[in-house]
VEXPAGU-853468 format. One record per residue: x, y, z of N, C-alpha, C in turn; residue in one letter. Coordinates in steps of 0.2 Angstrom, whole numbers, plus 2048, in hexadecimal, padded with zeros to 3 digits. Layout:
nxx; nyy; nzz; caxx; cayy; cazz; cxx; cyy; czz; rest
X; Y; Z; X; Y; Z; X; Y; Z; a .
...
This chain:
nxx; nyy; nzz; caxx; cayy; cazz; cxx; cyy; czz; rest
804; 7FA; 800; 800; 800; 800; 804; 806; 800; x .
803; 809; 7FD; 807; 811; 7FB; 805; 814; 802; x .
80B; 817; 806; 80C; 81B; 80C; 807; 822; 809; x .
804; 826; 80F; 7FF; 82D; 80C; 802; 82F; 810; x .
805; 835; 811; 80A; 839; 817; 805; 83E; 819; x .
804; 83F; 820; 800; 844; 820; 805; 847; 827; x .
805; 84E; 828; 809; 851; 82B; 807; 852; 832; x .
80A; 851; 838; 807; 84F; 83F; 806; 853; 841; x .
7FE; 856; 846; 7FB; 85B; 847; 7FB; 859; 850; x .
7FE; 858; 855; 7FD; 856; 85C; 7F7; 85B; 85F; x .
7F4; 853; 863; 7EC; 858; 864; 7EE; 85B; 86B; x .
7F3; 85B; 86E; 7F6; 85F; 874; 7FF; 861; 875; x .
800; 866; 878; 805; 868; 878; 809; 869; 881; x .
80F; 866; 884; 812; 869; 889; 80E; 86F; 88D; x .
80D; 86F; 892; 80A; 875; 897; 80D; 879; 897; x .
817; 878; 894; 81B; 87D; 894; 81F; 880; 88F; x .
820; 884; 88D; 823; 884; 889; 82C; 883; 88A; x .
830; 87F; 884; 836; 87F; 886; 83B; 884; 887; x .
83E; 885; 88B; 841; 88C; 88B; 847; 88D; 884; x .
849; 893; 885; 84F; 895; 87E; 855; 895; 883; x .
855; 890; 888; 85D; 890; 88D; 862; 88B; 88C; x .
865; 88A; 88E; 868; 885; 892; 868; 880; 894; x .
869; 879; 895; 865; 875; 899; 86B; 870; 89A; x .
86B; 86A; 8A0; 870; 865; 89F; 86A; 860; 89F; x .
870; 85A; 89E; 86D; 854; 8A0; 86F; 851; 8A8; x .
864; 84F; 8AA; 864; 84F; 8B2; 866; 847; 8B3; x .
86F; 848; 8B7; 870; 840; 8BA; 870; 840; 8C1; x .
86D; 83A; 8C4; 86C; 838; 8CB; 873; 83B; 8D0; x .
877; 83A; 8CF; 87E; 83D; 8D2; 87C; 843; 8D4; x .
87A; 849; 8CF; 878; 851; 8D0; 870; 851; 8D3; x .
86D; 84C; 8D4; 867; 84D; 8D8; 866; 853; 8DD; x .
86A; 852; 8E3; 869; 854; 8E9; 86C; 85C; 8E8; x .
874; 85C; 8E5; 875; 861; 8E2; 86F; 866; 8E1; x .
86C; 863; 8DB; 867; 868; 8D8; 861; 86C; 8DC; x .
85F; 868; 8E0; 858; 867; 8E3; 85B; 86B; 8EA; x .
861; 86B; 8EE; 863; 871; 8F2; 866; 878; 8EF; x .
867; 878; 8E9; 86A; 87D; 8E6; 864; 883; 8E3; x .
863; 87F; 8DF; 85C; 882; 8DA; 860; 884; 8D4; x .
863; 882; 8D0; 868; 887; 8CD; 865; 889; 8C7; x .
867; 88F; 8C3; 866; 894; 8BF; 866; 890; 8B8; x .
85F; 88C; 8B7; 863; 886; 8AF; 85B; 888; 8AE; x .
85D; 887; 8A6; 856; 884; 8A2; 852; 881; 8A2; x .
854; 87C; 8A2; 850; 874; 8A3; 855; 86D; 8A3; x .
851; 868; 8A4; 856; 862; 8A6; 853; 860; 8A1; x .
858; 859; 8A0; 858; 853; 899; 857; 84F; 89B; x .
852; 848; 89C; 852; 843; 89E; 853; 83E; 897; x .
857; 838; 89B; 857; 832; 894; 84E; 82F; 899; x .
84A; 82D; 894; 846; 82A; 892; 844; 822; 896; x .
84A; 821; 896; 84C; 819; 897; 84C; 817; 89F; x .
84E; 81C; 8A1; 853; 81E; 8A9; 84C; 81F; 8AD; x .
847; 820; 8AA; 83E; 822; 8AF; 839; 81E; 8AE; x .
83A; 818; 8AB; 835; 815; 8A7; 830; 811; 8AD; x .
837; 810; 8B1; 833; 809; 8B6; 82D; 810; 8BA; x .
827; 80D; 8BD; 822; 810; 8BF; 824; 814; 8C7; x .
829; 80F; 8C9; 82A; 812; 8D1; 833; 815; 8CF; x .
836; 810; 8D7; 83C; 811; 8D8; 83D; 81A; 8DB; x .
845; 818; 8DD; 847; 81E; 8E1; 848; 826; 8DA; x .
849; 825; 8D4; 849; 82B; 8D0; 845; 82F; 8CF; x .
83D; 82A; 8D1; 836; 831; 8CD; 837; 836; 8D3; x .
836; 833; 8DB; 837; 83A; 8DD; 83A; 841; 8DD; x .
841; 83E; 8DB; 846; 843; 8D9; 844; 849; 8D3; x .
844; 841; 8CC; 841; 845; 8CA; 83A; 84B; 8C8; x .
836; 846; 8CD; 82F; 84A; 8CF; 832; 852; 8D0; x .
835; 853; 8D8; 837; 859; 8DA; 83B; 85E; 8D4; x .
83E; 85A; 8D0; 844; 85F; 8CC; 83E; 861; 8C4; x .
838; 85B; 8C3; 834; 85F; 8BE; 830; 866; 8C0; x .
82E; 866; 8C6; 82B; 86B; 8CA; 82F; 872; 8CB; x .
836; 870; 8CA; 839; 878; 8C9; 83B; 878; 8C3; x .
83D; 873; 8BD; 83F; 876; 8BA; 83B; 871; 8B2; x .
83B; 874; 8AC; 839; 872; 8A6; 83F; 86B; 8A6; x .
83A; 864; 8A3; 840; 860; 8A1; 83D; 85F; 89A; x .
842; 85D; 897; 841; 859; 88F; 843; 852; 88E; x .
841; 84D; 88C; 840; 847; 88D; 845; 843; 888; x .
84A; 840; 888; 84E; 83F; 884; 84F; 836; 881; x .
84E; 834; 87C; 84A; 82D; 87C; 851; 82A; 877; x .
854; 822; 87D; 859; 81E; 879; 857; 817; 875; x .
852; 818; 878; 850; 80E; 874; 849; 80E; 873; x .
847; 814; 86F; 841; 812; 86B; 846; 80E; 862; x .
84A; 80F; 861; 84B; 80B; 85A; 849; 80F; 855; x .
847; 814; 854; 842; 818; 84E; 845; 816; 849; x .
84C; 814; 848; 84D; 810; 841; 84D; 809; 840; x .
84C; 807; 846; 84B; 800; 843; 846; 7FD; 83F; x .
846; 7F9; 83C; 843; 7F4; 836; 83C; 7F1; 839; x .
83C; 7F1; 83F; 83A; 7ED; 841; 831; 7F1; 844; x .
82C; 7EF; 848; 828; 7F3; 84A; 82B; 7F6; 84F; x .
829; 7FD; 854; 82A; 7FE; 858; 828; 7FA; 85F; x .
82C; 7F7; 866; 82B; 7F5; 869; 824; 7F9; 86E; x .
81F; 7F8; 86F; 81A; 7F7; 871; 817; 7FA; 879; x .
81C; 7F6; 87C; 81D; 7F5; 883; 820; 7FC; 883; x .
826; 7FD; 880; 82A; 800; 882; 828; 809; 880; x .
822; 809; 87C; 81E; 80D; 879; 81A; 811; 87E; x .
816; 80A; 881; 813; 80D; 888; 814; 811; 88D; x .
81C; 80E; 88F; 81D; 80F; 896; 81F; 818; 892; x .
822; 819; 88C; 823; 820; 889; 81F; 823; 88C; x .
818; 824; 887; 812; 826; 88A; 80F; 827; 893; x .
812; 823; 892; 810; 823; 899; 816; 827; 89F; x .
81A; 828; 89D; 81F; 82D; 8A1; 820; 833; 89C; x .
81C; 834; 898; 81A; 83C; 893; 813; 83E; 899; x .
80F; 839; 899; 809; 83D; 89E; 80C; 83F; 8A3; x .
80F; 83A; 8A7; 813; 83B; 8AD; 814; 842; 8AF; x .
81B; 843; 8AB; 81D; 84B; 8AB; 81F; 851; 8A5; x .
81B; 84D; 8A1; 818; 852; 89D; 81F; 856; 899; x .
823; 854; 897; 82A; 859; 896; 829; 85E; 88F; x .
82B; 862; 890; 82C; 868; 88B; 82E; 868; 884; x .
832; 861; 882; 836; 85E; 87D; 836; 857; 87D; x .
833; 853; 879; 836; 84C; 878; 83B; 84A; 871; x .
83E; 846; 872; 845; 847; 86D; 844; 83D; 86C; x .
847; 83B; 867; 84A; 835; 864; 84F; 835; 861; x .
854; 82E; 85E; 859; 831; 85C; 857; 82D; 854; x .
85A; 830; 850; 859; 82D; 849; 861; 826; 847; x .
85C; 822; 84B; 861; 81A; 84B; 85B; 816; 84A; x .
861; 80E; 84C; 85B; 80A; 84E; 862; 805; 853; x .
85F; 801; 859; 863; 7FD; 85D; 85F; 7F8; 85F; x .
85A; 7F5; 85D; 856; 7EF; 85E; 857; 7EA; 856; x .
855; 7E4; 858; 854; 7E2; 852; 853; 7D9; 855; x .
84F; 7D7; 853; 84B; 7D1; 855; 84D; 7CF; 85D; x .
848; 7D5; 860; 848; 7D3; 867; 84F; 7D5; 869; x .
854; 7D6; 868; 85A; 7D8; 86A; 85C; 7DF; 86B; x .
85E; 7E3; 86F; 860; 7E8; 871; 869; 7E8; 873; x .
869; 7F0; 86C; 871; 7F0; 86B; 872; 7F7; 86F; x .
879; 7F8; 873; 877; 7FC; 878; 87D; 802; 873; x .
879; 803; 86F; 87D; 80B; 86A; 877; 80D; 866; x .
877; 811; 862; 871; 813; 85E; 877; 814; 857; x .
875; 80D; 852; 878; 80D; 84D; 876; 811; 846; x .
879; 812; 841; 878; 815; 83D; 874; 810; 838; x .
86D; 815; 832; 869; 813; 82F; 86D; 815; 828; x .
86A; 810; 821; 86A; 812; 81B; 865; 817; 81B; x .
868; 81D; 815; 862; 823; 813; 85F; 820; 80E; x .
85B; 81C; 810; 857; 81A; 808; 84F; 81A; 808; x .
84B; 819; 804; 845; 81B; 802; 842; 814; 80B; x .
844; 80F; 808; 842; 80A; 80D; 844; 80C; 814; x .
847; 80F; 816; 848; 811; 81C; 845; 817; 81E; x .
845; 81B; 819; 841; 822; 818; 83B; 820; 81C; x .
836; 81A; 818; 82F; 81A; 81A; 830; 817; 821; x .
832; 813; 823; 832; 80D; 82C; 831; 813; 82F; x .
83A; 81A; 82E; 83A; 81F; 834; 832; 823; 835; x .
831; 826; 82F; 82B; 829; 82E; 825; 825; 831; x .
824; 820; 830; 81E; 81B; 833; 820; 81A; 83D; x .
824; 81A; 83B; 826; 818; 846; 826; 81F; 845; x .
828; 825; 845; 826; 82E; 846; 81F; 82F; 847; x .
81C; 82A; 843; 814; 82D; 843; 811; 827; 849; x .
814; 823; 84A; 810; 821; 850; 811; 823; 857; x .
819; 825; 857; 81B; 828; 85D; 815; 82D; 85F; x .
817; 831; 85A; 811; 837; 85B; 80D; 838; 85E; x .
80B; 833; 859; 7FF; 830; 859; 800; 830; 861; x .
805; 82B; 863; 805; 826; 86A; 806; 82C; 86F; x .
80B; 831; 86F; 80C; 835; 876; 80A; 83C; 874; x .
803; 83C; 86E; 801; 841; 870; 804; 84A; 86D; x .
80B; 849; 86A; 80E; 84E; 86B; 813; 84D; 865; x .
816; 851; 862; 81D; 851; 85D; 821; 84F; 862; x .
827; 84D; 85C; 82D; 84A; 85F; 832; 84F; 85C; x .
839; 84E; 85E; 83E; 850; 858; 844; 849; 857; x .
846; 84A; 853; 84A; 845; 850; 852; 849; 850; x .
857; 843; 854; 85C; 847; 854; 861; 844; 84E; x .
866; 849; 84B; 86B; 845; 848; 870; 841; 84B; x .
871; 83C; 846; 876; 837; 84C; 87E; 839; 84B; x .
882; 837; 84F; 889; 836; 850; 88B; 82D; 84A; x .
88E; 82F; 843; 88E; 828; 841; 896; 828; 83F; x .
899; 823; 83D; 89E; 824; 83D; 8A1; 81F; 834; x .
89B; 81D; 831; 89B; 81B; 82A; 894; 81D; 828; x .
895; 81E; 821; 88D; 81D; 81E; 88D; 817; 819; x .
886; 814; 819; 885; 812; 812; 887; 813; 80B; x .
888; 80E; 807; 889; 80D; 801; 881; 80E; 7FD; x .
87D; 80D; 801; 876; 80C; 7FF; 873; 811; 7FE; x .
874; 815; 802; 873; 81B; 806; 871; 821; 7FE; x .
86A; 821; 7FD; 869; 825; 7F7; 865; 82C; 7F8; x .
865; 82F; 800; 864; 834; 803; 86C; 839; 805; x .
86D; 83E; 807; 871; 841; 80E; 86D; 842; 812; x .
872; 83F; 818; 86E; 841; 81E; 867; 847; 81E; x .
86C; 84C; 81B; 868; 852; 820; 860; 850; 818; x .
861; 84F; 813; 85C; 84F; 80D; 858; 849; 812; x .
859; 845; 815; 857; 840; 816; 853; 841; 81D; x .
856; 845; 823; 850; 84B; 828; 84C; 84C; 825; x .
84D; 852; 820; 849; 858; 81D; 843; 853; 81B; x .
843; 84E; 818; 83F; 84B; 815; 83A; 848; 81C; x .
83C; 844; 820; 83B; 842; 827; 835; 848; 828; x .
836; 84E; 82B; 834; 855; 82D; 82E; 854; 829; x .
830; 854; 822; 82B; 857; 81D; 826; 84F; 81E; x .
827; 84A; 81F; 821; 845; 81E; 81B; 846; 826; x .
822; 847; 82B; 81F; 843; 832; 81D; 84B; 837; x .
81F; 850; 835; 81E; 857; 83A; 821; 856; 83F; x .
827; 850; 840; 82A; 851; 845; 830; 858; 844; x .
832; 85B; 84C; 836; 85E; 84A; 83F; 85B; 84C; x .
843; 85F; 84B; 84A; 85E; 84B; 84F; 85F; 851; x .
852; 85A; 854; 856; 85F; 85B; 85F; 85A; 855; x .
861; 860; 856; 869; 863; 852; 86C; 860; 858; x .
872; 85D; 857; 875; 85B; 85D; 87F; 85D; 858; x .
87E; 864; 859; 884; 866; 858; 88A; 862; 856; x .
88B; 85E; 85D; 893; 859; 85D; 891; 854; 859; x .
88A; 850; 858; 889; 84C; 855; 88D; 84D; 84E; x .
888; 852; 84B; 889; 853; 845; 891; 855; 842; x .
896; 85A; 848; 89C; 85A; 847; 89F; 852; 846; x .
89E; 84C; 84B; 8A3; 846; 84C; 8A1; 846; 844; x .
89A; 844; 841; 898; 83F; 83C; 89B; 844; 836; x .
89F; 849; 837; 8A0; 84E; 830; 8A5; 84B; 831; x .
8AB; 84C; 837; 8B1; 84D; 837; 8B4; 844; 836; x .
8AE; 841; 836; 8B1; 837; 836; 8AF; 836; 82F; x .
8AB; 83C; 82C; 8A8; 838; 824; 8AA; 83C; 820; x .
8AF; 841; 821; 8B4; 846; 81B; 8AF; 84A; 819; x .
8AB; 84D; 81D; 8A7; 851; 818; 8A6; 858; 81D; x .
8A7; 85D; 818; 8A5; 865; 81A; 89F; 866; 820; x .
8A0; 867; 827; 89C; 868; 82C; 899; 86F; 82B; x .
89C; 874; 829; 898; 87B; 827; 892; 879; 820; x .
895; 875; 81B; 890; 874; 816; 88A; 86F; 819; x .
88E; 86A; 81E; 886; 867; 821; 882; 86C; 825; x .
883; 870; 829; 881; 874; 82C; 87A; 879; 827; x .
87F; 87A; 822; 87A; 880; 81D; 877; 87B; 81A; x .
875; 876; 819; 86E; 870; 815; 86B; 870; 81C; x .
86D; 870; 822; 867; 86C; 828; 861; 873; 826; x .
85D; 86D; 826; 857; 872; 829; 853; 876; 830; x .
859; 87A; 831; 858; 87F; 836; 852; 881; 83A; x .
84F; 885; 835; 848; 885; 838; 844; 880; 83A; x .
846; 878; 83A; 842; 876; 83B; 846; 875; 843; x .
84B; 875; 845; 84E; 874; 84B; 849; 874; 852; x .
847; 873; 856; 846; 872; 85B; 84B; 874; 864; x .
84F; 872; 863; 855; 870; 869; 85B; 86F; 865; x .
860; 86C; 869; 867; 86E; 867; 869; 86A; 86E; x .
86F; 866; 869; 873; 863; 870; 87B; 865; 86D; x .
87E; 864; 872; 886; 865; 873; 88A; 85F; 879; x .
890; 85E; 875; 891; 85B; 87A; 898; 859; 878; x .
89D; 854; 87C; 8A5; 854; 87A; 8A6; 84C; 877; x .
8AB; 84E; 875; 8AE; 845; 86F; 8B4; 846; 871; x .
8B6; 840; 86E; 8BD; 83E; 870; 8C0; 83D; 867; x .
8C8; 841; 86A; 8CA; 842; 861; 8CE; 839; 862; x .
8CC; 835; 85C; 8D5; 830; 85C; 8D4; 82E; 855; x .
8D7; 829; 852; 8D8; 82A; 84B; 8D8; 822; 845; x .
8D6; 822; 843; 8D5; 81B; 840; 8DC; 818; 83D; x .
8DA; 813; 838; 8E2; 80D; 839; 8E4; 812; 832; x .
8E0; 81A; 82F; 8E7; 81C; 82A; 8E8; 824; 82D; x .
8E7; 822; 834; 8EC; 829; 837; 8E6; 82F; 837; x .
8DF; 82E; 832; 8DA; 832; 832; 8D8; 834; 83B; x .
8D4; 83A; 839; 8D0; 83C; 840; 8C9; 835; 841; x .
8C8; 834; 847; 8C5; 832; 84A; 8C2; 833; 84F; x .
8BA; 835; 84F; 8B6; 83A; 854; 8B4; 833; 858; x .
8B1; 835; 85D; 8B0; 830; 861; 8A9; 833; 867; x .
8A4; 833; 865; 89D; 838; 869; 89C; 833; 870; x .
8A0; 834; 876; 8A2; 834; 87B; 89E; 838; 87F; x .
89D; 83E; 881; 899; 840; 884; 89A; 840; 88B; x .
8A4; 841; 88C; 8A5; 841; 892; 8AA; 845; 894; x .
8A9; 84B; 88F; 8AF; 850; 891; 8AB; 857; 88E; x .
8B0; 85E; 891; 8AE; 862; 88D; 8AA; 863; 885; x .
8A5; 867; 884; 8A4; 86B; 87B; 8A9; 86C; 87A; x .
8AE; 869; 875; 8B4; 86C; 873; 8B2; 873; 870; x .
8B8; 876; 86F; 8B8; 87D; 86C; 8B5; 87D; 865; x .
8B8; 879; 861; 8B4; 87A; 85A; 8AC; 877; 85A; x .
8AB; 874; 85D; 8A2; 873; 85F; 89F; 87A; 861; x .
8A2; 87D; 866; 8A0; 885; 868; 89E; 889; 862; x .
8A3; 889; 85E; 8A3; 88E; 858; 8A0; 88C; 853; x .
89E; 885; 851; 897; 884; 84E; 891; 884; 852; x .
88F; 886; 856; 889; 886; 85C; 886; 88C; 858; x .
88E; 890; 85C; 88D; 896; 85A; 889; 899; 853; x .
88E; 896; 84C; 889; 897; 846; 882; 896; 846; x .
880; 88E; 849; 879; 88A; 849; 875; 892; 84B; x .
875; 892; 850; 871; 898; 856; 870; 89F; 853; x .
877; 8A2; 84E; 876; 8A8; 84B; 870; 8A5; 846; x .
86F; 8A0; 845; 86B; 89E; 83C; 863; 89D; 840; x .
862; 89A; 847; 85C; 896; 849; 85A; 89C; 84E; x .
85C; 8A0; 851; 85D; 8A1; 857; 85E; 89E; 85E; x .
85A; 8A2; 863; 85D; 89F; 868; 856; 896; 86B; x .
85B; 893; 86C; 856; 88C; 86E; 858; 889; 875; x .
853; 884; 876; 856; 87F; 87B; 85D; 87D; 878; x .
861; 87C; 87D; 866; 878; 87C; 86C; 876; 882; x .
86B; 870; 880; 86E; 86A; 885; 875; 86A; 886; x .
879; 869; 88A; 880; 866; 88D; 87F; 85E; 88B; x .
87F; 85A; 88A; 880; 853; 88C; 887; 851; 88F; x .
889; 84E; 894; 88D; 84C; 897; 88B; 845; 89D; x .
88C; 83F; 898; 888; 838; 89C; 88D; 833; 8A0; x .
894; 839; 89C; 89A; 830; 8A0; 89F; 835; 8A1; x .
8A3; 831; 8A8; 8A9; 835; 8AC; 8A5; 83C; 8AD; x .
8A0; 83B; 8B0; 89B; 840; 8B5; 8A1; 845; 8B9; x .
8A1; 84D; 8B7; 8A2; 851; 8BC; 8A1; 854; 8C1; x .
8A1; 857; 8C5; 89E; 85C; 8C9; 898; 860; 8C7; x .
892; 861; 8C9; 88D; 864; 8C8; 88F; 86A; 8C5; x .
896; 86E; 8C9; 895; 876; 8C7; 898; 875; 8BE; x .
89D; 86F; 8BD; 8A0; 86D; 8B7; 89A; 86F; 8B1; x .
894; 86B; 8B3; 890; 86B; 8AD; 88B; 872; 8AF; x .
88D; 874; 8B4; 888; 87B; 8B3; 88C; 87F; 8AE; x .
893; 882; 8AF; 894; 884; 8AD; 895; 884; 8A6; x .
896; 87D; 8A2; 895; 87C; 89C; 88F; 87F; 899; x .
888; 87E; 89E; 882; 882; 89B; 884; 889; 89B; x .
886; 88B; 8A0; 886; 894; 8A0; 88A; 898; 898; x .
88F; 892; 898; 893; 893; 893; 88D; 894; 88C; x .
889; 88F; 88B; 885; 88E; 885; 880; 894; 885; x .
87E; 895; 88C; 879; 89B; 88D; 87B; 8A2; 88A; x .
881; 8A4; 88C; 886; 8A9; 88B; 886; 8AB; 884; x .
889; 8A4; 87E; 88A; 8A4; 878; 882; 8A6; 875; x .
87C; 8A3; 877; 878; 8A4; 875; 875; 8AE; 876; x .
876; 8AD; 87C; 878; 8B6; 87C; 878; 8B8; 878; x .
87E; 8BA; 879; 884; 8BD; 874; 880; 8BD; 86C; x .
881; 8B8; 86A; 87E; 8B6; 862; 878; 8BA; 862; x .
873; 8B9; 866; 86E; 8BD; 863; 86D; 8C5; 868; x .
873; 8C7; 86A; 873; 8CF; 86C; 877; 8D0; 865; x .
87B; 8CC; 861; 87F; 8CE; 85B; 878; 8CE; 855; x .
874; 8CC; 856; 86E; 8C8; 850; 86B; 8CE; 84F; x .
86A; 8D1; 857; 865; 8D5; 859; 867; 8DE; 856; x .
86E; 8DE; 858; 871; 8E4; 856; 871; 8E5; 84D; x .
872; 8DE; 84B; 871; 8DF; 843; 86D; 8E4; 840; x .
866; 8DF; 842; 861; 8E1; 83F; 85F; 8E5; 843; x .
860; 8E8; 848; 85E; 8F1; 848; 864; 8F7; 844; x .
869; 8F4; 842; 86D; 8F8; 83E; 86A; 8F7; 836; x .
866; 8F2; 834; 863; 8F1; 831; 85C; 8F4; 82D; x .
């Protein structure tokens, strides 16, 4: 049967709106931190996965830190690319912690890490091809249906592509966006590792994304090492500073989108609290800047 794309309309939206700040991602470590501090941030990130059981010692915490601050919901093992249907169960319990707490943002990632019942703990890369176009776009339109609400779709961190591959990445979003009304959360480093591993212009992928359609924005740190012919070799790690050249494309993305949510991620060799505050202040500051530069433009204008 020929697919009829119809473009997704959510019959309800977040109580709140996402803010244009800063935000990290909320780990158990910095609970108690937060909850005595109160500190001066945007919003928290939660992964999806980490909340699902119905009890346990995390919902309180997290109860108390949705009440002060906006969180955005961040999802690792839905599969959106996998071939297969979407897991079911694991649909539910989504849904069911979207009602819960209701977050300001839901995110997935454009992979797939399941396949006949098995669970691969990475988010692997897809072929851009017509066949895979349709699966993404049909698991897009049922996530939707199911919790009520748009998603966005993040680009991945890949480190080869397809031979088969009769899309670019970014033609192969655009298209995504344009079937399913989902929107796009940009993940900066990602899109740097996957330029700087696959030889291709990171300022030319930047000017194909479709910006406007962005939503959020992540950032976050890789490890440089180098393959078996001395090439660079990024490595999406997510356990050390935004390196400096990630800063400096942020900075372009925001002059072109303006200002958005946008994330720190930092999940392994955890730092001190004030570490990853400071990281956001840093994002906050640049997003300033840009758009008091944006702003001076066009009244000289």
């Amino acid at each position: 049967m020929e697919r009829i794309d119809i473009v997704f309309r959510p019959p309800s939206s977040p109580k709140r709106a996402a803010p244009k700040r800063a935000g990290v991602g909320l780990q158990p470590e910095h609970y108690r931190v937060i909850l005595e501090t109160r500190p001066d941030i945007g919003f928290f990130e939660v992964h999806a996965e980490n909340y699902m059981g119905s009890g346990g010692p995390p919902h309180p915490y997290l109860a108390e830190i949705a009440n002060l601050y906006p969180l955005s919901l961040h999802g690792v093992g839905l599969s959106i690319g996998g071939t297969q249907p979407l897991d079911k169960e694991h649909l539910y319990r989504l849904r069911e912690l979207v009602k819960r707490y209701d977050p300001v943002l839901f995110s997935e990632h454009l992979a797939w890490s399941t396949h006949d019942g098995n669970f691969y703990h990475d988010l692997l890369p897809l072929p851009y091809t017509a066949d895979t176009l349709q699966h993404v776009c049909d698991h897009i339109d049922e996530v939707q249906i199911e919790l009520g609400r748009p998603m966005l779709l993040e680009n991945p961190s890949t480190y080869l592509q397809y031979s088969e591959s009769t899309y670019s990445e970014v033609d192969f979003l655009s298209e995504v966006v344009a079937r399913t009304g989902c929107g796009l959360l940009l993940d900066v480093n990602n899109a740097f590792v996957a330029s700087t591993n696959q030889h291709r212009a990171m300022d030319d992928y930047i000017a194909a994304f479709p910006l406007s359609k962005v939503q959020e924005i992540h950032l976050a740190g890789h490890t440089r090492e180098a393959d078996e012919k001395g090439a660079p070799l990024l490595i999406d790690t997510h356990d050390c500073p935004v390196s400096d050249v990630v800063w400096s494309h942020f900075k372009k993305v925001i002059h072109s989108t303006g200002a958005l949510p946008t994330l720190i991620e930092w999940d392994a060799s955890l730092p001190p609290w004030q570490v990853l505050h400071t990281e956001a202040a840093r994002a906050e500051s640049l997003i300033s800047k840009v758009m008091q530069g944006v702003s001076c433009y066009a009244h000289v204008q």
